[in-house]
Residue, then its C-alpha position, 0 to 999 in steps of 0.5 A: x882180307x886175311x879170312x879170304x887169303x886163308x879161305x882161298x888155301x883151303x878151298x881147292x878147286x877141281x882141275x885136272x890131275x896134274x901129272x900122270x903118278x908113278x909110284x912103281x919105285x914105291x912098291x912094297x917087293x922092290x923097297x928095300x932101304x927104307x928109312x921113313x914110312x907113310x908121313x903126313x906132316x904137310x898137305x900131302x902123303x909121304x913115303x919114303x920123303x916122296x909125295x905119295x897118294x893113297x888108292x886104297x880098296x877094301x877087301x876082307x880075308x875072312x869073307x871069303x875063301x882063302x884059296x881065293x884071295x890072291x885072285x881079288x888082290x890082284x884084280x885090285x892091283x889091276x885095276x890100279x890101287x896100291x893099297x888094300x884096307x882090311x878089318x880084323x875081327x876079334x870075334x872070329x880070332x878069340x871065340x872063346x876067351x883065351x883060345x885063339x884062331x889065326x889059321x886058314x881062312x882067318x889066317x891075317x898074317x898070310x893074307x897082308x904077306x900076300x898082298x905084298x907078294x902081288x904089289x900093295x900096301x895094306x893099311x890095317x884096322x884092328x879095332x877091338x871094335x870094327x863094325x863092318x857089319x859083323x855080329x857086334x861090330x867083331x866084339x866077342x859075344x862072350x864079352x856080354x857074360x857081364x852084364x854091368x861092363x860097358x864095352x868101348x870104355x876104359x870099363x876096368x873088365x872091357x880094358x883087360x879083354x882087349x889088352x889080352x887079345x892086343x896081347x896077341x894080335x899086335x906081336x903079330x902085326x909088329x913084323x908086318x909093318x913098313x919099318x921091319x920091311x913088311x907092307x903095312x903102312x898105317x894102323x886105325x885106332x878104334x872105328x867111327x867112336x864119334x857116333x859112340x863117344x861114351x868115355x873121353x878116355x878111351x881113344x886115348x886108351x885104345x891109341x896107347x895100347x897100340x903104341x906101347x906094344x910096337x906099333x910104329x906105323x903112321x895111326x888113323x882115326x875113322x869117322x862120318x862128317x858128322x862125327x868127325x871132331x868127337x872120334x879124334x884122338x891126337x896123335x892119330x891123322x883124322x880121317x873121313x867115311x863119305x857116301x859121295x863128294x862134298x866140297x863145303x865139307x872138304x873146305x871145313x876139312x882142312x881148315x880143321x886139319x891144317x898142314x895135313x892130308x886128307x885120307x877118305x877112309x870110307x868112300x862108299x861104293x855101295x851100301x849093306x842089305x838087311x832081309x826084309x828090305x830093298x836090295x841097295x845099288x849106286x850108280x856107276x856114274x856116281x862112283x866114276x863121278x866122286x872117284x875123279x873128284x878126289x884124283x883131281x883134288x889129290x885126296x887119298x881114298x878108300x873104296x870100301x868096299x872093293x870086294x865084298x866077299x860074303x857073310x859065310x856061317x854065321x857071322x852076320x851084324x844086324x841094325x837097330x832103328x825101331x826094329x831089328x834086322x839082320x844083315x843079309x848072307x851077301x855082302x856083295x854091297x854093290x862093290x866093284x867086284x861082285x860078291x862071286x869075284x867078278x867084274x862088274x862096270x864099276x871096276x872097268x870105269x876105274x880101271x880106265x881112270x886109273x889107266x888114264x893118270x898113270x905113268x906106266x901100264x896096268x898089269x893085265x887083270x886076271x882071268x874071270x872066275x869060271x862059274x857053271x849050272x849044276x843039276x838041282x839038289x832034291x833031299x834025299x833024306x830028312x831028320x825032324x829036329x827032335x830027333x836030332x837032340x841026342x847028338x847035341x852035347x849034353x843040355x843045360x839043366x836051369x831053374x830059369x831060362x839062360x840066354x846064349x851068352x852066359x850058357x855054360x859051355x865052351x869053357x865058360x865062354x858061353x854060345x856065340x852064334x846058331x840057335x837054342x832050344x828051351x824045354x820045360x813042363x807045363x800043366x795048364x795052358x793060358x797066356x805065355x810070356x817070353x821076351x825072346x831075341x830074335x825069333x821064338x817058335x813056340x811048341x806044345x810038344x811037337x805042335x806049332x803055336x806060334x811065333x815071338x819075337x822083340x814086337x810080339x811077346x805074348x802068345x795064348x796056349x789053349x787049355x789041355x788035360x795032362x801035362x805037356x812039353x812046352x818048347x821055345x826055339x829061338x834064332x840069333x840072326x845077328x847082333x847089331x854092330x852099329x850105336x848104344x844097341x851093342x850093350x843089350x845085344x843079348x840072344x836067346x830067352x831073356x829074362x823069366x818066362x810066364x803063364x798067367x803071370x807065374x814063372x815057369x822053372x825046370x828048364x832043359x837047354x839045347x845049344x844048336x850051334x852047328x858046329x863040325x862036330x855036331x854034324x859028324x855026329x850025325x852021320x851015324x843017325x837014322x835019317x828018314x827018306x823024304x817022301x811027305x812034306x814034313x812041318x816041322x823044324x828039321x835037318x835035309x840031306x842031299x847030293x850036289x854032283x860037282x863033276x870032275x872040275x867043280x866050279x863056283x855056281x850059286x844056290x837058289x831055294x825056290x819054295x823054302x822059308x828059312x834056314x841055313x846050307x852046309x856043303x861039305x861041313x861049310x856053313x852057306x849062311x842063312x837063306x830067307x824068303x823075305x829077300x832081298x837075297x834069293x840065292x847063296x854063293x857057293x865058292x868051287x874051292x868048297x866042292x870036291x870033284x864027284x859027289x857033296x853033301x848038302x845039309x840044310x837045317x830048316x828053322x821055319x815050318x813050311x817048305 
């Protein structure tokens, strides 16, 4: 009789939303006396002592153009949330060890503040690891120089690079919190570690770290139903990532977190692609579906994401099972807003409910973001790659082959993104060895031989009289963010590389990172005008005429392989023609009225 009393506490049966909820008296502009944050002590959230539900929508500064964040805060508040979720990604703010970068677009502290100019909460995931898809998880690459530290462990060198970036972030964060009157309610420890779950010790480590540099605000740990218990640490609300409602999951949910709320950190509103593999949709029904099941249930909830924004440059994750494959440029992941910022049904089905359990009106959603059809772009000028070396920065010269990472550059940080090049002599020819991450073209000066890559690492080079230049370029398309694969995610040639089974030595290294820098540089070389069809890896130029009011609009590369678009110095991402992706976005705000330059490095060979 005592097992079906508790069981029927625990098992809450769908209904409709009791009242209609109110929280405007709780809105980050207008809350001056504040005395007690977000609190969950009992089945249910509090603020400030009165009850209080968490509507929350991912959003990620850093996937989108700054000039554009203050249009998606506001559809997010439109559309009836009150709280804006987003990861910070350590790659990005520390690309080399003790430089750090918090400015424009990665400029964290502007974009919480502005989130609580337009009416929300922010609820902040600071990592060190934060998966979303990003390359290693938003783990700087430098951290893999070493190759006997353990990342996501109380690893003695791995906890010394996070306290001195915690060293910097946190200070940052400490003024952003509720209790010194800023918008941020609650901070994440860490993310999903149950599917990691390598040292005991570490939560705890990541938690304490937090805690003694001044967080004060309610903590949070994130996991999948799976690994749930693993990824706990106490001390922090346990919190749960789902793809859709699931009532026995929730049932064993609360018997294990009793007297407390349930927070759905992740409720996934779409899903990732990764080139070479069906693009992902969710129904809008779905989402309508297991959004109503948590209002009605009053379970707090996170859309993640409710904008994606895109996966600019280079900063793309990959997954491993069995084969590696890079996350796509967009990360549109079917969300409520379109990648561009648009409307899509999803987000007028919510708006509706959300309407339909609220007290007072929504505000009035924002204008659609204006779009337009420019003239196609036909390059005008191409320079082969090999004539781009000179303008690189000076080559590493190597007895053995270096991969990316542990690269001598950057002050010692070593090469976090692009591609690089490997040159050596060789005077015979036979079977070549490389183990090659991601993609190796291999040349004989300036002829093709083939491709390598993780399944294919051995190649036959024909037999030839003199001496020739053997050339191995090699793409990082992404480092895995998600399982174990983290520790090996080294890019470029690893390990020695073979003919016949002898290790060749000499080796001269190109760092092709793309960088602004190496493109002004090439402004003064002597471009070719296109007039025959070119094999050859090569850099294009040509002319984008935006008119005198530029405007968002997407690129399409019909009859291209692979590569990468720069506009106006910005980095597109990656484009591929094994899809799913066929178009890049490209935001207005990076056109300037007239004419813009397009630069398109092209990796593969045919066009």
């Amino acid at each position: 009789l005592l097992q079906q009393a508790l069981l029927s506490i625990f098992l809450l049966p769908s209904f409709p939303f009791p009242c209609r909820s109110n929280w405007s008296h709780l809105n980050p502009l207008t809350l001056k006396k504040r005395s007690e944050g977000l609190v969950g002590r009992c089945a249910y959230f509090t603020l400030e002592g009165h009850k209080f539900l968490i509507f929350g929508g991912s959003i990620h500064y850093f996937r989108m153009p700054r000039e554009y964040w203050r249009d998606r805060l506001l559809k997010l508040k439109a559309c009836g949330f009150n709280t804006v979720t987003t990861y910070i990604p350590w790659n990005l703010h520390e690309p080399e060890r003790g430089q750090f970068y918090f400015s424009g677009n990665l400029d964290m502290e502007a974009f919480v503040l502005l989130a609580a100019k337009v009416g929300l909460w922010v609820i902040l995931r600071p990592g060190p690891y934060i998966c979303a898809e990003v390359d290693l998880g938003g783990l700087p690459s430098w951290l893999l120089q070493d190759p006997n530290m353990k990342l996501r462990t109380t690893d003695k060198g791995f906890v010394e690079a996070v306290d001195k970036y915690f060293d910097h972030l946190i200070p940052r964060v400490i003024p952003l919190q509720y209790h010194h009157g800023g918008p941020v309610i609650a901070v994440q420890v860490e993310n999903e570690y149950g599917s990691f779950n390598k040292d005991k010790d570490y939560m705890s480590y990541v938690k304490e770290a937090l805690l003694k540099r001044g967080i004060v605000e309610l903590l949070l740990t994130s996991d999948n139903e799976k690994e749930i218990e693993q990824g706990s640490v106490e001390g922090a609300l346990t919190t749960v990532n789902m793809d859709s409602f699931n009532e026995k999951f929730f049932s064993r949910f609360r018997q294990m977190q009793r007297n407390k709320p349930i927070l759905v950190m992740e409720y996934w509103t779409g899903w990732f692609d990764n080139w070479g593999r069906k693009h992902h949709v969710k129904s809008v029904d779905e989402v309508e579906q297991t959004v109503s099941e948590l209002i009605n249930r009053e379970i707090s909830f996170n859309a993640y994401m409710f904008h994606g924004g895109t996966n600019f440059g280079f900063i793309n994750g990959a997954v491993y099972f069995g084969m590696h494959r890079g996350v796509v440029t967009s990360y549109d992941y079917d969300a409520v807003l379109t990648e561009a910022g648009d409307y899509t049904e999803k987000y007028f089905k919510l708006r509706k409910l959300f309407a339909s359990i609220s007290a007072k009106p929504l505000p009035l959603s924002p204008q659609h973001t204006l779009k337009t059809v420019y003239p196609s772009v036909r390059p005008s000028h191409f320079l082969p790659l090999w004539e781009v070396l000179q303008y690189l920065n000076e080559p590493v010269k190597s007895h053995i082959p270096v991969n990316m990472e542990n690269l001598p550059i950057n002050n010692g940080s070593g090469q976090s993104f692009g591609f690089v090049l490997y040159e050596t002599s060789i005077c015979s020819g036979g079977c070549l060895h490389a183990e090659v991450h991601d993609i190796g073209q291999v040349f004989l000066n300036y002829t093709i031989l083939g491709v390598l890559n993780e399944k294919v690492q051995d190649l036959f080079i024909p037999n030839f009289t003199e001496c020739q230049l053997l050339r191995i370029l090699v793409e990082n398309q992404g480092r895995v963010n998600f399982s174990w694969k983290i520790q090996d995610e080294r890019k470029g040639l690893i390990g020695p590389v073979k003919i016949n089974n002898v290790s060749l030595e000499g080796f001269t290294i190109y760092s092709l990172e793309m960088k602004m820098n190496f493109f002004q540089r090439l402004r003064s070389a002597s471009w070719r005008p296109v007039s025959v069809r070119y094999l050859g890896p090569a850099f294009y130029l040509g002319t984008l005429k935006a008119g005198s009011f530029p405007r968002d609009t997407f690129l399409g590369l019909p009859g291209w392989v692979s590569g990468f678009v720069f506009i106006n110095g910005h980095n597109l991402g990656r484009y591929w023609n094994i899809g799913p992706q066929e178009t890049l976005y490209l935001p207005g705000v990076w056109l300037h009225p007239g004419d813009n330059e397009v630069s398109q490095p092209k990796s593969f060979l045919d066009i």
